[in-house]
PyMOL Python script that loads the backbone (N, CA, C, O; Angstrom):
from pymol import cmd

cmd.read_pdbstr("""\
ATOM      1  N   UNK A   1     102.893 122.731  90.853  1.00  0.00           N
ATOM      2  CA  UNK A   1     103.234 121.693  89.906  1.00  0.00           C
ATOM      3  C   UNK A   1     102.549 120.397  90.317  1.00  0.00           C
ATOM      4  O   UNK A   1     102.062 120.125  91.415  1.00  0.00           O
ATOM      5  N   UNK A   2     102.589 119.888  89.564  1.00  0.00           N
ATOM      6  CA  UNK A   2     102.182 118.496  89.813  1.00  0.00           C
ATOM      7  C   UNK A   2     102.316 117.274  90.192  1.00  0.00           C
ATOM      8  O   UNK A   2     103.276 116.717  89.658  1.00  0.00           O
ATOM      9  N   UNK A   3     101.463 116.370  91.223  1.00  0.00           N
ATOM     10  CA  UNK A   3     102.704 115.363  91.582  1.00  0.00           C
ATOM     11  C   UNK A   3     103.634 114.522  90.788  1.00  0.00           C
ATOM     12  O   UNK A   3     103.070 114.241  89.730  1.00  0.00           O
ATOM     13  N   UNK A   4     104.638 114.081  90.840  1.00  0.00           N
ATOM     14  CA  UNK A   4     105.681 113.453  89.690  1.00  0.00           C
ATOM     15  C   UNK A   4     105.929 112.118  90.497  1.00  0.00           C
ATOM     16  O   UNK A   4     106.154 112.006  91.702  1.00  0.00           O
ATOM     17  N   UNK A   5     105.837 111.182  89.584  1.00  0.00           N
ATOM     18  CA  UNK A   5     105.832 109.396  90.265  1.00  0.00           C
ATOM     19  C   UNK A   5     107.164 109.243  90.001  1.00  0.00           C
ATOM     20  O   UNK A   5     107.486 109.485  88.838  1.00  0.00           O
ATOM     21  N   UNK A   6     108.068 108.895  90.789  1.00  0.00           N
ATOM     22  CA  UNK A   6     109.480 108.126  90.578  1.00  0.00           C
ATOM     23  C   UNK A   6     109.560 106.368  90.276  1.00  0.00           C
ATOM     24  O   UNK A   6     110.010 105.460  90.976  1.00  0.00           O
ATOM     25  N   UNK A   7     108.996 106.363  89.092  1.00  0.00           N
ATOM     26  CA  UNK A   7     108.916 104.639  88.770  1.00  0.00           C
ATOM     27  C   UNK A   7     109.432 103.695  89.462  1.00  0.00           C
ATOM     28  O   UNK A   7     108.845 102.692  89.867  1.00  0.00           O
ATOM     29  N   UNK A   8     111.179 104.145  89.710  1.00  0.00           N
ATOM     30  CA  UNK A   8     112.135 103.447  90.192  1.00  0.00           C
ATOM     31  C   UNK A   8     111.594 102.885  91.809  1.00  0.00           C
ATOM     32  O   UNK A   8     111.935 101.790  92.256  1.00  0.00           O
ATOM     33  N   UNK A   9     110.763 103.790  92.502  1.00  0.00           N
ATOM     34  CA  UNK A   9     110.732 103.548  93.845  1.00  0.00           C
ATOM     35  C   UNK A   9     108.959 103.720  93.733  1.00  0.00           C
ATOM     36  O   UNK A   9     108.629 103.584  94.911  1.00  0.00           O
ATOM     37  N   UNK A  10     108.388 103.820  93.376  1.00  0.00           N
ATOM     38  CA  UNK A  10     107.195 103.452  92.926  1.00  0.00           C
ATOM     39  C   UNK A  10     106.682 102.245  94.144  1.00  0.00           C
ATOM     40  O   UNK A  10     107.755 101.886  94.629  1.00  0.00           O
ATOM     41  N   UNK A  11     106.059 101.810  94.538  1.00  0.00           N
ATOM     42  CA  UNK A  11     105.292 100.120  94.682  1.00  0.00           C
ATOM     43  C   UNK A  11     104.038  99.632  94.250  1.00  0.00           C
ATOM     44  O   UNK A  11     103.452  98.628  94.654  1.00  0.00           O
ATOM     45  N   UNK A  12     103.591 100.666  93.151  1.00  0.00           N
ATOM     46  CA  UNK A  12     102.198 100.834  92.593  1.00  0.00           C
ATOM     47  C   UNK A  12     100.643 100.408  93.151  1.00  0.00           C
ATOM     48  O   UNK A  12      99.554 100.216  92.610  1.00  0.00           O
ATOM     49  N   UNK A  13     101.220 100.368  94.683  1.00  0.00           N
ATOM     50  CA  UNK A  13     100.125 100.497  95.427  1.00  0.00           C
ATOM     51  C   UNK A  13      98.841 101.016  95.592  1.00  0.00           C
ATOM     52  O   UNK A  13      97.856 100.635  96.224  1.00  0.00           O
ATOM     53  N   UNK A  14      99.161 102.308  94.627  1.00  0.00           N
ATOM     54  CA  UNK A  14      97.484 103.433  94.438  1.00  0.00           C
ATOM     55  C   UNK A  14      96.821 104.058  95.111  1.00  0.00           C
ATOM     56  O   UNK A  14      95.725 104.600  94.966  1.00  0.00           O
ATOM     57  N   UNK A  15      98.021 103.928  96.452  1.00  0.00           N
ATOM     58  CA  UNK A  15      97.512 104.962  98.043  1.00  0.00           C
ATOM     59  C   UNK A  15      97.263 106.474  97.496  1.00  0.00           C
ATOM     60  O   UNK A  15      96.249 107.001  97.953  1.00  0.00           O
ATOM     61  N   UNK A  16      97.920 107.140  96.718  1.00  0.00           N
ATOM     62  CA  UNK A  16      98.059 108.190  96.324  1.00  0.00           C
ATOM     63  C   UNK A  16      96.906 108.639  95.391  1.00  0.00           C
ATOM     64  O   UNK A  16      96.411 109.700  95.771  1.00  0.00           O
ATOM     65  N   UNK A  17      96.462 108.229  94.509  1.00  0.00           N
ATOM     66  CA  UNK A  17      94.706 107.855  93.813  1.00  0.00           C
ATOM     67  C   UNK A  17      93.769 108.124  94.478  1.00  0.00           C
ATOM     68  O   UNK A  17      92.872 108.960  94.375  1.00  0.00           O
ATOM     69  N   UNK A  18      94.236 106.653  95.852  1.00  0.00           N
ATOM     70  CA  UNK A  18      92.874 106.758  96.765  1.00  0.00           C
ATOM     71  C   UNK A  18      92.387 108.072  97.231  1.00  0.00           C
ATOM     72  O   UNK A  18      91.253 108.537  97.123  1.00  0.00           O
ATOM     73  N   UNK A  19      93.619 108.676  97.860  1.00  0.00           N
ATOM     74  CA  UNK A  19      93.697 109.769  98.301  1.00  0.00           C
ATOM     75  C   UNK A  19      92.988 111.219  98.247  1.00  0.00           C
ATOM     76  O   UNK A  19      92.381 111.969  99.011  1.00  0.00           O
ATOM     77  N   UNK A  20      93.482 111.174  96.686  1.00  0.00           N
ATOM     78  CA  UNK A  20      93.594 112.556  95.758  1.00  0.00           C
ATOM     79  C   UNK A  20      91.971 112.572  95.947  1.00  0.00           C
ATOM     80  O   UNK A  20      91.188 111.661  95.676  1.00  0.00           O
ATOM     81  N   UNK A  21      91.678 113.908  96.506  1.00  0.00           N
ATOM     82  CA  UNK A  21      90.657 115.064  96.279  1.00  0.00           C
ATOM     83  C   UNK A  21      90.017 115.133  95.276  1.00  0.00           C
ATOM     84  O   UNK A  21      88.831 114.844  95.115  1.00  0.00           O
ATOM     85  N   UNK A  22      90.954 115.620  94.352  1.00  0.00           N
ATOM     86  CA  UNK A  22      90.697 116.373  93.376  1.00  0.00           C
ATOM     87  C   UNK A  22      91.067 115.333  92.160  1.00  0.00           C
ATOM     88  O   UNK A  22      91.723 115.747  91.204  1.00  0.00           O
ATOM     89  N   UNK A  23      90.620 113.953  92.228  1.00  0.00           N
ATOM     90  CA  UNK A  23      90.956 113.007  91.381  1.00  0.00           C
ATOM     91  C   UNK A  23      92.232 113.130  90.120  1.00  0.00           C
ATOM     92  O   UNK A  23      92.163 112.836  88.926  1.00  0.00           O
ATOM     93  N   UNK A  24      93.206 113.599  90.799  1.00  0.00           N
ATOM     94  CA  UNK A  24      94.348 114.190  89.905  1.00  0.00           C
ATOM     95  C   UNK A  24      94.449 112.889  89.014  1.00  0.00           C
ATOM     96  O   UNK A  24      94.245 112.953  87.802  1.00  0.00           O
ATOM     97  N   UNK A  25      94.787 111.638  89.687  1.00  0.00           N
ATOM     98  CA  UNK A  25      95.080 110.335  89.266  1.00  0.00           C
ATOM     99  C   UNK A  25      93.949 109.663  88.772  1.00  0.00           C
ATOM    100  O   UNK A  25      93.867 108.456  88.999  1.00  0.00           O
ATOM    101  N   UNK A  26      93.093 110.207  88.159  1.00  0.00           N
ATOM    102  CA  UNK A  26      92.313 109.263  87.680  1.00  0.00           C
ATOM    103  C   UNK A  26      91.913 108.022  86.370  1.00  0.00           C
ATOM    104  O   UNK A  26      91.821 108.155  85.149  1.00  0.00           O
ATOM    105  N   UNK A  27      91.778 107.086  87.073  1.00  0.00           N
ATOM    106  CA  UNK A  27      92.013 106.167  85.674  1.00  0.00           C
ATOM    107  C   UNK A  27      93.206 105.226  86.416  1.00  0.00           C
ATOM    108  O   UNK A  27      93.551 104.102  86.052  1.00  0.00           O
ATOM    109  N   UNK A  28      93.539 105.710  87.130  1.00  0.00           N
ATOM    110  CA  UNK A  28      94.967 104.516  88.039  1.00  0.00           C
ATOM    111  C   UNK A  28      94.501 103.602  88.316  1.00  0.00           C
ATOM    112  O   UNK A  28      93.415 103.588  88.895  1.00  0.00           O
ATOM    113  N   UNK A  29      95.152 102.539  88.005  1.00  0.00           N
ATOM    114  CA  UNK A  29      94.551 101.081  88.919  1.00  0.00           C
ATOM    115  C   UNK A  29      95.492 100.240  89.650  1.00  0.00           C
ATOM    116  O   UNK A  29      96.669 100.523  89.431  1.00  0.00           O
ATOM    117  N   UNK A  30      95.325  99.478  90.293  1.00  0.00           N
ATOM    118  CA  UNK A  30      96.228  99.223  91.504  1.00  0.00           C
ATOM    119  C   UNK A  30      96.646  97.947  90.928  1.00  0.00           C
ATOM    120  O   UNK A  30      95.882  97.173  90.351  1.00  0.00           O
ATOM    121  N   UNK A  31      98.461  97.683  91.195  1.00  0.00           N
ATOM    122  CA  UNK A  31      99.318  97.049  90.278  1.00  0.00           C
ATOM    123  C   UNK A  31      99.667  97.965  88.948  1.00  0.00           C
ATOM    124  O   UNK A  31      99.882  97.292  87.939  1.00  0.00           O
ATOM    125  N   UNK A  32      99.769  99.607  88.771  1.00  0.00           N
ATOM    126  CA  UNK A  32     100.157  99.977  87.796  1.00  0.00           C
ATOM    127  C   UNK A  32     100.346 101.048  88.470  1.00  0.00           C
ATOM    128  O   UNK A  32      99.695 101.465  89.427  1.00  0.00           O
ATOM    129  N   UNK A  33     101.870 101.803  87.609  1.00  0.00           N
ATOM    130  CA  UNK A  33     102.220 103.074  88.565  1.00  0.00           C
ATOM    131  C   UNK A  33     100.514 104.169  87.642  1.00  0.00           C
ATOM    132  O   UNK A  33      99.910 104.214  86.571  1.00  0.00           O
ATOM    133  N   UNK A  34     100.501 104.803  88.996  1.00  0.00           N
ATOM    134  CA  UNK A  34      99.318 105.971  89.046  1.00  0.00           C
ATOM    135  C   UNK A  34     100.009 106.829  87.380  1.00  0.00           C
ATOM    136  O   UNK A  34     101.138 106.920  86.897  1.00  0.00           O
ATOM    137  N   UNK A  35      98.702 107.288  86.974  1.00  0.00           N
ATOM    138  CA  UNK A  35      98.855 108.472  86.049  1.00  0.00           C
ATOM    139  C   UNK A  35      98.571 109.399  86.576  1.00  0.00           C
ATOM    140  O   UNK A  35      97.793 109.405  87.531  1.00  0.00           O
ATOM    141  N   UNK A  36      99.169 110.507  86.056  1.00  0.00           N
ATOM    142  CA  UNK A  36      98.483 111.840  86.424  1.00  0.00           C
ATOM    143  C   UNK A  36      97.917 112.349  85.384  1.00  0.00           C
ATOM    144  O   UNK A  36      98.524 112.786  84.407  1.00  0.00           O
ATOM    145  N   UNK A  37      96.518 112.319  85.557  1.00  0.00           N
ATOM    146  CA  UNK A  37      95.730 112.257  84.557  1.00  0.00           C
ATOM    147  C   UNK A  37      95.012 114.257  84.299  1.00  0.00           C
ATOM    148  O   UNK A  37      94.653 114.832  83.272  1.00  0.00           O
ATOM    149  N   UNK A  38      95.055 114.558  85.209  1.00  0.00           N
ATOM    150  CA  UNK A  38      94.302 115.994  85.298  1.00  0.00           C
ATOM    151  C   UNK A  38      95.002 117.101  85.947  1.00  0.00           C
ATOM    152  O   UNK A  38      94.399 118.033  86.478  1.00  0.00           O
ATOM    153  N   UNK A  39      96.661 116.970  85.891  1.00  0.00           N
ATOM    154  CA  UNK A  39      97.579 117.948  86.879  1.00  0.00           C
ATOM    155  C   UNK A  39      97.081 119.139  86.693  1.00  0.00           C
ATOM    156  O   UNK A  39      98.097 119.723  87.069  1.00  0.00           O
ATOM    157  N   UNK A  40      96.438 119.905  86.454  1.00  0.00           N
ATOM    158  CA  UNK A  40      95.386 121.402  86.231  1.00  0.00           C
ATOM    159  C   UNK A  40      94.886 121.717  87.706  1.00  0.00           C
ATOM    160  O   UNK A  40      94.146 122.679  87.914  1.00  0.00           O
ATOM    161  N   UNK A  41      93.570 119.599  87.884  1.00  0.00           N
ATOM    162  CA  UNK A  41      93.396 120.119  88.606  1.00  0.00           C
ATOM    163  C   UNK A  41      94.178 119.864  90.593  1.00  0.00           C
ATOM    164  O   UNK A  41      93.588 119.915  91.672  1.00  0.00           O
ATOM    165  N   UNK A  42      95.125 119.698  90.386  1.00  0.00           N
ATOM    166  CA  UNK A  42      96.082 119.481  91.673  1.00  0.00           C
ATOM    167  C   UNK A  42      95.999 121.052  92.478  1.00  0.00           C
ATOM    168  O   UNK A  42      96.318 122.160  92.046  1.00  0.00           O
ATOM    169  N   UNK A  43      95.537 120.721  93.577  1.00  0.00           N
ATOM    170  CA  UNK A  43      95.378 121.765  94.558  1.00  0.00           C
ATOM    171  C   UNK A  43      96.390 121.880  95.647  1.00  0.00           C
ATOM    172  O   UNK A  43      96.235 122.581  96.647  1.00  0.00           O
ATOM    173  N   UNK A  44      98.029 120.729  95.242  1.00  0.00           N
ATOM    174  CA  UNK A  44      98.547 120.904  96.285  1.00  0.00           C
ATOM    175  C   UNK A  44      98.297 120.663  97.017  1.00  0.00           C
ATOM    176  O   UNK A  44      98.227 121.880  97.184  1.00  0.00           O
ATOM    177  N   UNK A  45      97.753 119.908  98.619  1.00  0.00           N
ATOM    178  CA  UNK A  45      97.199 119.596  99.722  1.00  0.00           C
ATOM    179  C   UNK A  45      98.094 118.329 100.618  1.00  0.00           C
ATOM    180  O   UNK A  45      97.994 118.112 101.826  1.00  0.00           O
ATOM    181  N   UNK A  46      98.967 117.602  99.638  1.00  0.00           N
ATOM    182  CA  UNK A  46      99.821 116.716  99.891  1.00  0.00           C
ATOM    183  C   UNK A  46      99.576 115.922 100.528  1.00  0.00           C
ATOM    184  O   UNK A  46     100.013 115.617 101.638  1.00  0.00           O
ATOM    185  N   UNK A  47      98.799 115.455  99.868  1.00  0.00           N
ATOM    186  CA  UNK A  47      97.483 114.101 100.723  1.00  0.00           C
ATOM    187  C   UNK A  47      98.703 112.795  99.825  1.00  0.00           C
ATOM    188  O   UNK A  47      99.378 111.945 100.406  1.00  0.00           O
ATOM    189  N   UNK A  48      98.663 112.951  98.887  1.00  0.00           N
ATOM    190  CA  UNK A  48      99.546 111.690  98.382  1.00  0.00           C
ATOM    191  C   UNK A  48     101.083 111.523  98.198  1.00  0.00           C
ATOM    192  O   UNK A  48     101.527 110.558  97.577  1.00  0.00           O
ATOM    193  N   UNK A  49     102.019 112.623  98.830  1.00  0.00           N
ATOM    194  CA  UNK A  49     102.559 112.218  99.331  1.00  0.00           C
ATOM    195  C   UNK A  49     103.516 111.802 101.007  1.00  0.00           C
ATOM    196  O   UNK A  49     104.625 111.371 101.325  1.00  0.00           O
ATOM    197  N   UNK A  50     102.087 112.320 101.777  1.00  0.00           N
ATOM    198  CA  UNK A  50     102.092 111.926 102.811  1.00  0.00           C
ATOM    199  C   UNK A  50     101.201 110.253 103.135  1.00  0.00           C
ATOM    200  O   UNK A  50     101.341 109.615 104.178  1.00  0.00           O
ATOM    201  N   UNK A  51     100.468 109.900 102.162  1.00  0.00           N
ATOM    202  CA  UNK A  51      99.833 108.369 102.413  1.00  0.00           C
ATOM    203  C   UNK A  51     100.902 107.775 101.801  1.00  0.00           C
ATOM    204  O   UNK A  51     101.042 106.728 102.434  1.00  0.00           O
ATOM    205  N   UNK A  52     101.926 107.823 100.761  1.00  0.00           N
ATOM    206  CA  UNK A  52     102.960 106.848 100.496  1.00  0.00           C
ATOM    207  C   UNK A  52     103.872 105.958 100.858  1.00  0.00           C
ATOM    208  O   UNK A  52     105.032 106.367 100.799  1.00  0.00           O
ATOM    209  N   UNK A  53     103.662 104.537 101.322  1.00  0.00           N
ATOM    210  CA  UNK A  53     104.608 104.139 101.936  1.00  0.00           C
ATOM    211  C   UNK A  53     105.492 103.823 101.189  1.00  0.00           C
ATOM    212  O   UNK A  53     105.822 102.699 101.568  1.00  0.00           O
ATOM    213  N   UNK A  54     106.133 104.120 100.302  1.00  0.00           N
ATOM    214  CA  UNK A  54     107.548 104.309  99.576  1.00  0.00           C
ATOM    215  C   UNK A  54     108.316 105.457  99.662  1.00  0.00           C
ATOM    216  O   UNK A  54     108.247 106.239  98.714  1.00  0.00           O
ATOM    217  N   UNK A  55     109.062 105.733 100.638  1.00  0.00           N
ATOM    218  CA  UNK A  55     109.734 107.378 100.648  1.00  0.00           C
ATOM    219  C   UNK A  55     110.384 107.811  99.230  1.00  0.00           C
ATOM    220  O   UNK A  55     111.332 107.121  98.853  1.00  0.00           O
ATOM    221  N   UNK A  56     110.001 108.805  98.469  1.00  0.00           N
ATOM    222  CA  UNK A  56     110.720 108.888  97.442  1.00  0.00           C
ATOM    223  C   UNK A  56     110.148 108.681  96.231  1.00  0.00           C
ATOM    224  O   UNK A  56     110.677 108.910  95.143  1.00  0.00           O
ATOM    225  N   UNK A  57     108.902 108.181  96.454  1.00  0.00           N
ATOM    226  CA  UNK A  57     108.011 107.998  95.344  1.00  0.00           C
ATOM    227  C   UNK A  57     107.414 108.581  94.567  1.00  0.00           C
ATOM    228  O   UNK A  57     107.316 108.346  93.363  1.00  0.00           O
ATOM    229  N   UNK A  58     106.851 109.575  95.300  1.00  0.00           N
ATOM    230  CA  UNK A  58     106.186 110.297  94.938  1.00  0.00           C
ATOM    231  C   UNK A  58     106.468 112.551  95.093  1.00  0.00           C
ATOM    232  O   UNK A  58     106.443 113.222  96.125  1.00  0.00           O
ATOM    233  N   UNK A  59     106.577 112.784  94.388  1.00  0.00           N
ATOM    234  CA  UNK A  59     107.266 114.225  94.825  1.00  0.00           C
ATOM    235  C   UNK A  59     105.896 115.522  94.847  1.00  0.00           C
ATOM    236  O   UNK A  59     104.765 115.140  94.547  1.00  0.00           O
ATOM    237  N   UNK A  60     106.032 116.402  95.067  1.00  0.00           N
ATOM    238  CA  UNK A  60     105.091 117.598  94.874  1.00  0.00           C
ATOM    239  C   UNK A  60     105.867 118.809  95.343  1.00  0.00           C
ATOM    240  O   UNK A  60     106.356 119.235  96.390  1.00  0.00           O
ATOM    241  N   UNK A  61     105.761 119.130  94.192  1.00  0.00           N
ATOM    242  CA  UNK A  61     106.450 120.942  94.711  1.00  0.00           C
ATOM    243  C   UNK A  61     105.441 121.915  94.660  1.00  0.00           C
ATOM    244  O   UNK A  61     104.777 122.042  93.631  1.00  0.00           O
ATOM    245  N   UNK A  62     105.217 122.728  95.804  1.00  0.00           N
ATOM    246  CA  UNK A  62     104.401 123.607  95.471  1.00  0.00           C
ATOM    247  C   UNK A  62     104.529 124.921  95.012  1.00  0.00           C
ATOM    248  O   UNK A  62     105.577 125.524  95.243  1.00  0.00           O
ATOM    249  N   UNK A  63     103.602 125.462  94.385  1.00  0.00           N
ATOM    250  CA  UNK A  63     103.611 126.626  93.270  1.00  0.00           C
ATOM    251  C   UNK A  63     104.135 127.668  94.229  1.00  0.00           C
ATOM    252  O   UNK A  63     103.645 127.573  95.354  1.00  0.00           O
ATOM    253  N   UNK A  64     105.202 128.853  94.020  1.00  0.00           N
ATOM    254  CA  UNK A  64     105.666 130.148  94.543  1.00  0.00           C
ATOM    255  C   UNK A  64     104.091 130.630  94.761  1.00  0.00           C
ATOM    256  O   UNK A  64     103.948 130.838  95.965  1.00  0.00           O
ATOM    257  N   UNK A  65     103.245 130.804  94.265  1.00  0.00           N
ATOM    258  CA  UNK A  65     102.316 131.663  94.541  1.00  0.00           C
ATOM    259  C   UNK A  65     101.588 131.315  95.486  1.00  0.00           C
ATOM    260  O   UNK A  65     101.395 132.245  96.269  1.00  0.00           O
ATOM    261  N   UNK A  66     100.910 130.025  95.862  1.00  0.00           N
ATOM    262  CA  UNK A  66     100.303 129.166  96.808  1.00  0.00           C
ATOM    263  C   UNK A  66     101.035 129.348  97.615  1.00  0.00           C
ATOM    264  O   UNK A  66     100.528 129.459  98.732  1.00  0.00           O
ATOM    265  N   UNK A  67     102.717 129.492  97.521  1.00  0.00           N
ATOM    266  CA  UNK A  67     102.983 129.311  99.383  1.00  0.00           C
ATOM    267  C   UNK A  67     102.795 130.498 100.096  1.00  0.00           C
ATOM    268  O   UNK A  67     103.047 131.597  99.602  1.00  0.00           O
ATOM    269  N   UNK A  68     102.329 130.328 101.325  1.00  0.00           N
ATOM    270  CA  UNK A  68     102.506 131.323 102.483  1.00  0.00           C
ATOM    271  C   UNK A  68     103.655 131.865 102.829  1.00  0.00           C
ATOM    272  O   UNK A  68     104.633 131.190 103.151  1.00  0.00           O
ATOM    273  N   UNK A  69     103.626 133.644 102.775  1.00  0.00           N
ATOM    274  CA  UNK A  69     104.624 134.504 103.233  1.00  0.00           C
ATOM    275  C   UNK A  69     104.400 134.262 104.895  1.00  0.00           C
ATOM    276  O   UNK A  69     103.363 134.244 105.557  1.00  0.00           O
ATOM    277  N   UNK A  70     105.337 134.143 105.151  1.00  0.00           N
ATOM    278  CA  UNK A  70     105.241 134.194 106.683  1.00  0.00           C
ATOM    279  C   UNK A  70     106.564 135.910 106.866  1.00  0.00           C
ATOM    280  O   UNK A  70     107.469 136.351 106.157  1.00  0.00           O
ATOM    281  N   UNK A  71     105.971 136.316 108.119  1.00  0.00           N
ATOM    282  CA  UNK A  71     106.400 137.656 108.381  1.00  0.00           C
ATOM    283  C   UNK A  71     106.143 138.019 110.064  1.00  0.00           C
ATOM    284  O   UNK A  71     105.336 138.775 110.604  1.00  0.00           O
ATOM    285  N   UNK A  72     107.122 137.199 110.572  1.00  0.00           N
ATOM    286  CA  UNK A  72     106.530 137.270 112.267  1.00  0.00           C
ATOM    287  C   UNK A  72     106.988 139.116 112.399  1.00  0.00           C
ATOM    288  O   UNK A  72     107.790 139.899 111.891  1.00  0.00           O
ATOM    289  N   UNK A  73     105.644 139.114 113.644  1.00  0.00           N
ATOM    290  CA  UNK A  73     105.075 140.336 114.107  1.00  0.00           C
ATOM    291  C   UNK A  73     106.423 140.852 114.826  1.00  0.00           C
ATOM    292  O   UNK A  73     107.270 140.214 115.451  1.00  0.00           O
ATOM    293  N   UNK A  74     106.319 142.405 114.485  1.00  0.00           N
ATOM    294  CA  UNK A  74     107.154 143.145 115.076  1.00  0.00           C
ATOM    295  C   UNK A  74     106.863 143.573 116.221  1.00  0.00           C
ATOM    296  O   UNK A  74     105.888 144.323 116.187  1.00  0.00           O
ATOM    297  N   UNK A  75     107.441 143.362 117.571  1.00  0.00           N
ATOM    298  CA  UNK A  75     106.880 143.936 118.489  1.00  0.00           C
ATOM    299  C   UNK A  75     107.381 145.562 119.037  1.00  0.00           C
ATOM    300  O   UNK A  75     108.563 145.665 119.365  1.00  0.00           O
ATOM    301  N   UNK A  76     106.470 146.839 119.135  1.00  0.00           N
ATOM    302  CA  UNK A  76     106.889 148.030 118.615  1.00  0.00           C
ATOM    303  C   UNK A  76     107.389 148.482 119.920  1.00  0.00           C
ATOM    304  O   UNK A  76     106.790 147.994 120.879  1.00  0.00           O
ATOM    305  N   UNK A  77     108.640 149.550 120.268  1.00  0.00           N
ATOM    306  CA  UNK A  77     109.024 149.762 121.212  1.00  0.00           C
ATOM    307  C   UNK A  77     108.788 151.190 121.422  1.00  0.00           C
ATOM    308  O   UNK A  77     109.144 151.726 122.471  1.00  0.00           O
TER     309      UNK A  77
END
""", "prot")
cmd.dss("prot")
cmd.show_as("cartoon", "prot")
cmd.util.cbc("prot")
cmd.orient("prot")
């Protein structure tokens, strides 16, 4: 899914823009909350909401399919 801006806690800083890879936010300008202009192409990588200094600002859930099964090794007796 795509990242989702929480207006309320927002500081429209544009760390999250800068950020983005994959120019998810493009067209954002700083003093205005970010758009998400291209959520298609969001690769998940959580570059923007780890640069956010507003906790809460910014959300990203990632897709069931993208996440990693983890399955620690059986050790055989």
């Amino acid at each position: 899914m795509p990242p989702v801006i929480n207006e309320e806690k927002c500081i429209k800083c544009n760390k999250c823009a800068e950020i983005c890879s994959e120019d998810v936010f493009y067209g954002s300008k700083k003093g205005e909350y970010p758009t998400v202009t291209y959520p298609r192409e969001c690769v998940h990588f959580n570059g923007c909401v780890s640069v956010c200094p507003a906790p809460g600002a910014i959300s990203l859930r990632i897709p069931l399919p993208i996440q990693l099964v983890f399955k620690p090794e059986v050790d055989p007796i």
